[in-house]
C-alpha positions as CSV (number, residue, x, y, z in Angstrom):
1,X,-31.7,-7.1,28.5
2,X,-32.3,-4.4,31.7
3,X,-29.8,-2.3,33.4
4,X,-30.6,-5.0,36.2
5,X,-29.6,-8.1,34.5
6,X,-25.8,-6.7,34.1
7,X,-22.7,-8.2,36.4
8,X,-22.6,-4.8,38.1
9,X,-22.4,-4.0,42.3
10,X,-25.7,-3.6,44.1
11,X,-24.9,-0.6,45.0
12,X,-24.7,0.7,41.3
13,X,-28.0,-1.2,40.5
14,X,-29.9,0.7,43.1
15,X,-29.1,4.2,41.7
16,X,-29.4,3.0,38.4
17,X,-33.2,2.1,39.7
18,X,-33.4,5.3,41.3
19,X,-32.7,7.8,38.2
20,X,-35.6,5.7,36.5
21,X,-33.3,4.1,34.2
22,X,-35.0,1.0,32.8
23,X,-34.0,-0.2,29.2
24,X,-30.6,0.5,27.8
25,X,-30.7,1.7,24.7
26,X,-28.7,-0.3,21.6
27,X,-25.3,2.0,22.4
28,X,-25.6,1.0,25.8
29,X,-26.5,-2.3,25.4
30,X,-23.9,-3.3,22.7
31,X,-20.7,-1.4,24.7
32,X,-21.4,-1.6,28.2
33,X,-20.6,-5.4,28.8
34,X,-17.5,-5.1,26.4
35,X,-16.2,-2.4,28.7
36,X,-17.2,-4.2,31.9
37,X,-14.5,-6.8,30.5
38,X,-12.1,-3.9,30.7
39,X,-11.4,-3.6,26.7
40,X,-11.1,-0.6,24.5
41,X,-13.9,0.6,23.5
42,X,-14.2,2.5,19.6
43,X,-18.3,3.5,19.3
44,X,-19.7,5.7,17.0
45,X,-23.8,6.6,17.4
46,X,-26.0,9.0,16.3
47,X,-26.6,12.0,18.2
48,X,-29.6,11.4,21.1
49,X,-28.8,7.8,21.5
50,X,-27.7,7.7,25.3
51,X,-23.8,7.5,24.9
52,X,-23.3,9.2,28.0
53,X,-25.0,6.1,29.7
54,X,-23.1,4.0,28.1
55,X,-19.6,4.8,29.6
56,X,-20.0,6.3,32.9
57,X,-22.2,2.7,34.6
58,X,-18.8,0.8,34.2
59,X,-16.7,3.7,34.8
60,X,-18.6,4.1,38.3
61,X,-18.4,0.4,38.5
62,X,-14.6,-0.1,38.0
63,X,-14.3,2.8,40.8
64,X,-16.2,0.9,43.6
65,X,-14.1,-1.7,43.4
66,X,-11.0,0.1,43.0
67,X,-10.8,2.4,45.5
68,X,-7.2,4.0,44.5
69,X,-8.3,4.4,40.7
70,X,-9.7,7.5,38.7
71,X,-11.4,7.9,35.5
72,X,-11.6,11.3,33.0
73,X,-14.0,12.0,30.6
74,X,-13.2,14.7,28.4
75,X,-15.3,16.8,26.7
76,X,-15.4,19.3,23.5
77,X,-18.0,22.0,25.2
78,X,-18.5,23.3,28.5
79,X,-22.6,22.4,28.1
80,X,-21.6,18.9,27.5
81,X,-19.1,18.1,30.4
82,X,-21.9,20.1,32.7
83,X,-24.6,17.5,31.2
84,X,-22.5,14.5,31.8
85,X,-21.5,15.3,35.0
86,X,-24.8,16.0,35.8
87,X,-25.6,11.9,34.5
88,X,-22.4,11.4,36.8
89,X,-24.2,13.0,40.3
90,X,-27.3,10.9,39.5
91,X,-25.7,7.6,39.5
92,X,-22.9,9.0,42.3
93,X,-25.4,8.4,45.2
94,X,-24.7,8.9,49.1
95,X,-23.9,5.1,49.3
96,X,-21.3,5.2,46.5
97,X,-19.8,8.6,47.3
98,X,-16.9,9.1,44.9
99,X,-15.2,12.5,45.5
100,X,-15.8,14.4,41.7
101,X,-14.4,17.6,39.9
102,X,-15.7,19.4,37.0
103,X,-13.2,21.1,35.3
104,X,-14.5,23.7,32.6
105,X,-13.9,27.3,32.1
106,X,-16.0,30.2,32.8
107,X,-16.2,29.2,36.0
108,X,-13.8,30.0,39.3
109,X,-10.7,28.5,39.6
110,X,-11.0,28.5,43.7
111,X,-13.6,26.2,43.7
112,X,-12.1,23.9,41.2
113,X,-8.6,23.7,42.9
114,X,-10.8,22.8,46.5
115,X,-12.4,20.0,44.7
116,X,-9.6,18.5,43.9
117,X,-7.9,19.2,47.1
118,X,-10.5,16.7,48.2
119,X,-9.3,14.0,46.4
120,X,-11.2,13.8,42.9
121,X,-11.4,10.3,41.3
122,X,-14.0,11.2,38.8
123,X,-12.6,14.0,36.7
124,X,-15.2,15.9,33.9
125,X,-14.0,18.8,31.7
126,X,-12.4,20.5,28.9
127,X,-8.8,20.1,27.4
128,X,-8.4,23.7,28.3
129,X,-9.0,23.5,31.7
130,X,-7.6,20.4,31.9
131,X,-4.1,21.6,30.8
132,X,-4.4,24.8,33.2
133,X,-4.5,22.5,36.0
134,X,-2.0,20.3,34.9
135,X,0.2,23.7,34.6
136,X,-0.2,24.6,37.8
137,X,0.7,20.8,39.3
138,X,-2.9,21.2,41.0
139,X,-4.2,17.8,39.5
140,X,-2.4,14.3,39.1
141,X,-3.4,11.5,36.8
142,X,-0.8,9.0,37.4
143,X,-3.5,7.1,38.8
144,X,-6.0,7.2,35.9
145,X,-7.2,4.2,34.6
146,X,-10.5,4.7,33.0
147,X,-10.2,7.7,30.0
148,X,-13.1,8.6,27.9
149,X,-12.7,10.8,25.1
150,X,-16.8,12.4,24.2
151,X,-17.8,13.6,20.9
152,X,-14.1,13.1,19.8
153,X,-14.5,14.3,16.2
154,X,-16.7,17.8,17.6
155,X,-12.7,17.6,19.7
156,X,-10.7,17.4,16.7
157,X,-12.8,19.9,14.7
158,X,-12.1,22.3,17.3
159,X,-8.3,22.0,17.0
160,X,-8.2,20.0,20.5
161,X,-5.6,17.4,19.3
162,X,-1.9,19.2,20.7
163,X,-3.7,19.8,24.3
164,X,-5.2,15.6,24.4
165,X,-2.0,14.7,23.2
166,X,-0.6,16.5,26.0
167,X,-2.8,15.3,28.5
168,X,-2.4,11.9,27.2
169,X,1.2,12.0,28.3
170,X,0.2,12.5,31.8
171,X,-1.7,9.6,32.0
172,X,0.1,5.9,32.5
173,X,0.2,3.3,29.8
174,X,-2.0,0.8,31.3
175,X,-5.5,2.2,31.0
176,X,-9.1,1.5,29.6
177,X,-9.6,4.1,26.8
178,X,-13.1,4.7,25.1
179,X,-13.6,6.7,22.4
180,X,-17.5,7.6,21.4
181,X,-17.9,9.8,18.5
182,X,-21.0,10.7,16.1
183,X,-18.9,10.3,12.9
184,X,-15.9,8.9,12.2
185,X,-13.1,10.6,9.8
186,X,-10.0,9.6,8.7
187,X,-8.2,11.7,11.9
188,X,-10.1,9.9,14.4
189,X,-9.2,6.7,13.4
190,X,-5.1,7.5,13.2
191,X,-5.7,8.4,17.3
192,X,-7.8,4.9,18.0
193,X,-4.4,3.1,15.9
194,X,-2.0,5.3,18.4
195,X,-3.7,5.1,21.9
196,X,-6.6,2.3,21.7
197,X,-4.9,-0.8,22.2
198,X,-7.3,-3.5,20.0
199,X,-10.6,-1.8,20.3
200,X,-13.6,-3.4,20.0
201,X,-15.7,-1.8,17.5
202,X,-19.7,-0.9,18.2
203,X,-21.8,1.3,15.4
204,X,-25.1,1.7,15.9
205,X,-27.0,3.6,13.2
206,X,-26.1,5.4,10.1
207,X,-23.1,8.1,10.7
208,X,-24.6,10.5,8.0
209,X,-28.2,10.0,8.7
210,X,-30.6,11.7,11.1
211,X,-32.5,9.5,13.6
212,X,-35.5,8.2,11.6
213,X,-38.2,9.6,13.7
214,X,-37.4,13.4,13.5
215,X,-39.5,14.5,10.5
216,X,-37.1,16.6,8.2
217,X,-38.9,19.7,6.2
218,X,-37.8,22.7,4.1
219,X,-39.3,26.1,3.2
220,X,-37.9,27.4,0.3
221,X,-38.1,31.6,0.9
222,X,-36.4,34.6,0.3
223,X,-33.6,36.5,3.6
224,X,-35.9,39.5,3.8
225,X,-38.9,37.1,4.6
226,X,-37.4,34.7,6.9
227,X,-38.3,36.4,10.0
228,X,-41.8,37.0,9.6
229,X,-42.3,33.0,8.3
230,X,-40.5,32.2,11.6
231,X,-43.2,34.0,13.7
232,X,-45.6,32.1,11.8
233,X,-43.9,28.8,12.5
234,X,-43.7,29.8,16.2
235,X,-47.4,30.9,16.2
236,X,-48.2,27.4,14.9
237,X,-45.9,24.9,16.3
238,X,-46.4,23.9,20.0
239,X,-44.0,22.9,22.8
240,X,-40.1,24.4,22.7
241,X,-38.2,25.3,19.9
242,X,-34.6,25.4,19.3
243,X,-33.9,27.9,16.6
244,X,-30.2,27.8,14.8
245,X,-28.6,30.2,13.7
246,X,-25.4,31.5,11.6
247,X,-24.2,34.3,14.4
248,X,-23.4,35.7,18.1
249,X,-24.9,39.0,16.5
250,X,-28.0,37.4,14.6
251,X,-29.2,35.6,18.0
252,X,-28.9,38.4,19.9
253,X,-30.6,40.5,17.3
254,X,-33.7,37.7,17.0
255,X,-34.1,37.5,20.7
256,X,-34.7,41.2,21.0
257,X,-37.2,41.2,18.0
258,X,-38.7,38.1,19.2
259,X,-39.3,39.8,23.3
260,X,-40.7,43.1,21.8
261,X,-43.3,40.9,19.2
262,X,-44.2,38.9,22.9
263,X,-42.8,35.4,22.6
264,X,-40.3,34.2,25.2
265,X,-37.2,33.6,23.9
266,X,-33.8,33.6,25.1
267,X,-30.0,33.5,23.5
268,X,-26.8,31.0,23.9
269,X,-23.2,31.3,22.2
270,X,-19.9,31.3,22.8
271,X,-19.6,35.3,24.4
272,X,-21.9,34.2,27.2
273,X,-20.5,33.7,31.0
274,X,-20.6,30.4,32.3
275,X,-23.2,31.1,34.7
276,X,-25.5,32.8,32.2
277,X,-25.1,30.0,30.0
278,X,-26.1,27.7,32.7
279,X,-28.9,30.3,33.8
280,X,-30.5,29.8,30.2
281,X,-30.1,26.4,29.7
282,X,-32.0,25.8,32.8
283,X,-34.7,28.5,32.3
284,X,-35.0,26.3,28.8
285,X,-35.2,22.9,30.7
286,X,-38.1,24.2,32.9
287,X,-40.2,25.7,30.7
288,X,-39.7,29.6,31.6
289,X,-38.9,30.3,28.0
290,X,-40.5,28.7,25.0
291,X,-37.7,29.8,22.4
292,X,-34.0,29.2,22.3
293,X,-31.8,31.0,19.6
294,X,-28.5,29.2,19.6
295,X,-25.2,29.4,17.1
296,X,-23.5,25.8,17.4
297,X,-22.2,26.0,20.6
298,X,-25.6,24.2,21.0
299,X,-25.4,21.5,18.3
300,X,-24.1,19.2,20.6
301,X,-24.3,18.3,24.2
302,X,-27.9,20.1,24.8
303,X,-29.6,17.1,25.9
304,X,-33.0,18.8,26.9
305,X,-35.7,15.7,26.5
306,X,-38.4,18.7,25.6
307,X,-37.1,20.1,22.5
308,X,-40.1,19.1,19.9
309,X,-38.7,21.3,17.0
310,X,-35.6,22.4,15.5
311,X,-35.6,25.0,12.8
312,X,-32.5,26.4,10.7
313,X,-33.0,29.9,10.1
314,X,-30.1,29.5,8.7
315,X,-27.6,26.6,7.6
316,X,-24.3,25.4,9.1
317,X,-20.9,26.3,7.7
318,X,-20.0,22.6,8.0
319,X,-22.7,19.7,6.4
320,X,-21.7,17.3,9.6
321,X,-23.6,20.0,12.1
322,X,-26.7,19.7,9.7
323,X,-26.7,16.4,11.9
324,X,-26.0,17.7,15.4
325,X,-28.5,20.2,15.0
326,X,-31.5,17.8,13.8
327,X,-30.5,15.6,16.7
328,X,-31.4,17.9,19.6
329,X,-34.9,16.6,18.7
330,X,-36.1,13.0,18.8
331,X,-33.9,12.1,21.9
332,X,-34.4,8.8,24.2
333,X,-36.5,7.6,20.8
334,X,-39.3,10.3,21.0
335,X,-40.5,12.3,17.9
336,X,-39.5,15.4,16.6
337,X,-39.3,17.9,13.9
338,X,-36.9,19.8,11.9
339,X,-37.5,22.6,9.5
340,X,-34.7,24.1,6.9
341,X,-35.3,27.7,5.7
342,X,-33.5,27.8,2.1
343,X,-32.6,31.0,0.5
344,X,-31.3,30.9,-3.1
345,X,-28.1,31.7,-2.0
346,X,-27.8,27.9,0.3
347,X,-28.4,26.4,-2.8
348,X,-25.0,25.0,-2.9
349,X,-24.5,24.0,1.0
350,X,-28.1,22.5,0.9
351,X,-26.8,20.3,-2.1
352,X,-23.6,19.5,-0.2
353,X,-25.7,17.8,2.9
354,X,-27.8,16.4,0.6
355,X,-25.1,14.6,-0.4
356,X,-23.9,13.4,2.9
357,X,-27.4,12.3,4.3
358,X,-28.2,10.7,0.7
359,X,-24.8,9.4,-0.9
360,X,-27.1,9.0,-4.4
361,X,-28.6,12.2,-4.2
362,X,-27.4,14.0,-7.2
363,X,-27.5,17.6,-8.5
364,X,-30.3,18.6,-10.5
365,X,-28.4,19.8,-13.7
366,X,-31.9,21.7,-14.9
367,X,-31.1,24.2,-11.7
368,X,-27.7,24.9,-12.9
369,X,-28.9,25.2,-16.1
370,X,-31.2,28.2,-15.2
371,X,-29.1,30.1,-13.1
372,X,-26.5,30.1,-15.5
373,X,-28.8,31.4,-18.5
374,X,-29.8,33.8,-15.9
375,X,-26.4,35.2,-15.5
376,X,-25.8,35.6,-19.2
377,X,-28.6,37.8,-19.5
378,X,-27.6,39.6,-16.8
379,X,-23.8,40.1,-18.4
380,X,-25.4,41.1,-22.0
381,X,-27.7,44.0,-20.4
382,X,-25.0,45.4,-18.5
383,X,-22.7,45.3,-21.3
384,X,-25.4,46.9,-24.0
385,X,-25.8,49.2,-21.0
386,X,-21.9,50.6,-21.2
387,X,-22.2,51.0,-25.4
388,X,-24.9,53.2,-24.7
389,X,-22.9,55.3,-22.7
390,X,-21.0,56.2,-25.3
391,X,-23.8,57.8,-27.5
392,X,-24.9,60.2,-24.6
393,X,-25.0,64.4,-26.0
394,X,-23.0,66.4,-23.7
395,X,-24.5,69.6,-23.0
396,X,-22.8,72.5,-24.2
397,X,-22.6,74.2,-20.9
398,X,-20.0,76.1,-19.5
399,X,-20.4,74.5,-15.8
400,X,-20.4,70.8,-17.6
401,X,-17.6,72.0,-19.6
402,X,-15.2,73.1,-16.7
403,X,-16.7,69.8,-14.9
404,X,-15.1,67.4,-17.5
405,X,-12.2,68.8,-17.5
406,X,-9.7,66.7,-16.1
407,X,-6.3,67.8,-14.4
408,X,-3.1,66.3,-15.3
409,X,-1.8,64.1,-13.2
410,X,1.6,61.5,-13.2
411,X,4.8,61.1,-12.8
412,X,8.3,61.9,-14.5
413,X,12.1,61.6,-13.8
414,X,12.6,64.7,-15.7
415,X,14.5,67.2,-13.6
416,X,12.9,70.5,-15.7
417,X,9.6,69.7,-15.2
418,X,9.7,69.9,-11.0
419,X,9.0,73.7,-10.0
420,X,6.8,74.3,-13.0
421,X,3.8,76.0,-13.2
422,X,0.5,75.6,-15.5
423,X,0.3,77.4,-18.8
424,X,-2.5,79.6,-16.6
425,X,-0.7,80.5,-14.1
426,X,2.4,81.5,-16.2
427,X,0.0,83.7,-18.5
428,X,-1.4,85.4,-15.0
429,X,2.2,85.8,-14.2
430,X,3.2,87.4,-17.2
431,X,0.4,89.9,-17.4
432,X,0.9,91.1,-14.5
433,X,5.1,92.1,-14.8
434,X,3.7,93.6,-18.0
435,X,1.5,95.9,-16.2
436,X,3.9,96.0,-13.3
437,X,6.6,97.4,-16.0
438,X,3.9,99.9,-17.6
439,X,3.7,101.4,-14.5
440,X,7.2,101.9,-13.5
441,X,7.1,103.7,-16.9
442,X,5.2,106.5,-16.0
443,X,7.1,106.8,-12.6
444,X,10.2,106.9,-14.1
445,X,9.3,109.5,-16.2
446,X,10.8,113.3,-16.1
447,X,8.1,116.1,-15.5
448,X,8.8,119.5,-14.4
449,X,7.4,121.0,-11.4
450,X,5.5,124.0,-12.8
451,X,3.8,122.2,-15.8
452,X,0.1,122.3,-16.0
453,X,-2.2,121.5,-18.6
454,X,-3.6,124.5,-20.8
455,X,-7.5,125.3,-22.1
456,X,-8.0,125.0,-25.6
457,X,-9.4,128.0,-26.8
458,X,-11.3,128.2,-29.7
459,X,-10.2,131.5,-31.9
């Protein structure tokens, strides 16, 4: 099946023909004639499979012919509501001209409020925003019939469910809902049972698997080493590189290590601007910089058709992003590469998506094994280490002497014991009344005025 053989308007078919869009891939294939039929739709897909596709050619379809309708598409990240509006302004020709508004923070609120002044009907952004807007009374859904919920368990991760919910009661009862998602938990499928009203299913691919084409590699090395292999990965690897890693600080910190050793590279997270997100993203896209460090604001919703290799300087916090990440390569069925530097330390979080890509992979006991005999040895040298302590010689010194002596310290209800002194200072104190005394003495004493002391003579 072609994008041309579907039961869509001309109109559609033509900018569909336009943005070189040929073959649909299986996501696309599988849920776009379902929701052509106007059911609702519940798809999960790898990562790089063309969802985006695959729910905004009916969308656009169901808005040609009703003219008084709207559709929203919500999205986890800023990057990915940019990215599918930017799928949304190729199909959105002249000759369809739907009025549009991207809603996303980061970005001025002026503009936003004159879009939809205009009379949006296609309405792309954040639950954030979203909610902002719907504060201020500055957008209406009561005439939303078409909602699409993107990435819905990246949503959920995020803590996104009370602002949906909210949003969801803004919208009427009687709408198309579809829900695409990479992976599907337990919490995504008590929201399909609430708002999806007998959803058709579609799953395309394995949920815990990378795509099969991206060739997965690790490098076992040591965290003071890491850098300097990465140069050496850089040096030999062509094309751009997507570099993950742990921290806001780490990328920044790479980037500027990276730009004094020559190599063009360039930074994205979460304490960016809008704009300077969109500034590097772009710079990425053409080709002005080879190298992009990225925390995983990136995972998902970078859909850059270039990327030829992904490398984890280091590992995710959560196994599902291992995924994400590997999925920024191999995209629209091309190859692609991921390497996975592993420090001793990721032992454990390596094993863990192991586990999730392979459900049989088990633990190698013989590992376990080793480290804990290691630790034993450890525990028994530091502990022969304190009984030695105990045989040391003290010097006889007097400095080492006064050093080990220790003051008293502690504390006591006893009402004598406030006010007094130490045992030095009372002797100090007595001493010196004594000579204090001895000298009053001799002032005290009675001496007359004409005495003077006589020569001893000798006879």
């Amino acid at each position: 099946m072609k994008f041309i053989d579907l039961e869509i308007e001309n109109k559609l078919k033509k900018s569909i023909n336009l943005a070189d869009f040929i073959d649909p891939t299986p996501i696309q294939s599988k849920s776009i004639p379902i929701s052509l039929m106007g059911r609702d739709i519940l798809a999960t897909a790898q990562t790089g499979t063309g969802k985006t596709l695959a729910f905004t050619i009916p969308m656009i379809n169901k808005l040609i012919k009703d003219k008084q309708a709207m559709a929203l598409i919500i999205c986890p990240t800023r990057e990915l509501a940019t990215q599918v509006m930017q799928t949304v302004l190729k199909l959105n020709v002249r000759e369809i001209g739907i009025g549009n508004a991207l809603l996303i923070g980061g970005e001025s609120m002026q503009k936003q409020l004159k879009k939809l002044k205009r009379k949006a009907r296609i309405i792309v952004g954040t639950p954030g925003r979203i909610n902002d807007h719907l504060k201020r009374k500055s957008l209406d859904l009561s005439k939303v019939n078409y909602l699409v919920l993107d990435e819905t368990d990246r949503m959920l991760d995020m803590g996104f469910t009370p602002q949906i919910e909210m949003i969801l009661k803004f919208i009427p009862k009687e709408h198309q809902t579809l829900l695409f998602s990479a992976t599907l938990p337990n919490n995504i499928l008590k929201i399909s049972q609430k708002y999806l009203i007998n959803p058709e299913r579609v799953s395309i691919g394995s949920l815990s698997k990378p795509i099969e084409k991206i060739k997965q590699e690790t490098f076992e090395i040591t965290q003071d080493k890491k850098y300097h292999e990465l140069i050496n990965q850089l040096v030999e690897r062509t094309g751009s590189i997507l570099v993950f890693v742990k921290t806001k600080h780490g990328a920044d910190k790479i980037v500027k290590r990276l730009k004094y050793d020559g190599h063009k590279a360039d930074a994205i997270h979460g304490n960016l601007r809008q704009s300077k997100r969109d500034r590097v993203i772009n710079g990425f896209r053409n080709g002005n910089s080879r190298i992009l460090i990225a925390t995983d604001v990136a995972a998902r919703g970078l859909d850059i058709p270039l990327i030829q290799h992904v490398i984890n300087y280091d590992l995710p916090q959560v196994p599902e992003d291992y995924i994400h990440r590997v999925g920024r390569t191999g995209r629209a069925g091309k190859e692609g590469s991921a390497l996975t530097f592993l420090t001793p330390n990721d032992r454990s979080m390596w094993n863990s998506i192991s586990k999730l890509i392979n459900h049989n992979f088990k633990i190698p006991e013989n590992s376990q094994k080793k480290n804990f005999k290691k630790n034993k040895k450890i525990s028994n040298k530091n502990k022969n280490f304190r009984n030695k302590k105990k045989f040391f010689k003290k010097k006889n010194n007097k400095k080492s002497s006064l050093k080990n002596k220790k003051k008293a310290f502690g504390y006591t209800n006893n009402p004598k014991y406030f006010n007094q002194k130490s045992n030095r200072e009372n002797k100090n104190q007595e001493f010196k009344k004594k000579k204090f005394k001895n000298k009053k003495r001799f002032k005290n004493m009675k001496r007359s005025k004409n005495f003077s002391f006589k020569r001893f003579k000798k006879k």
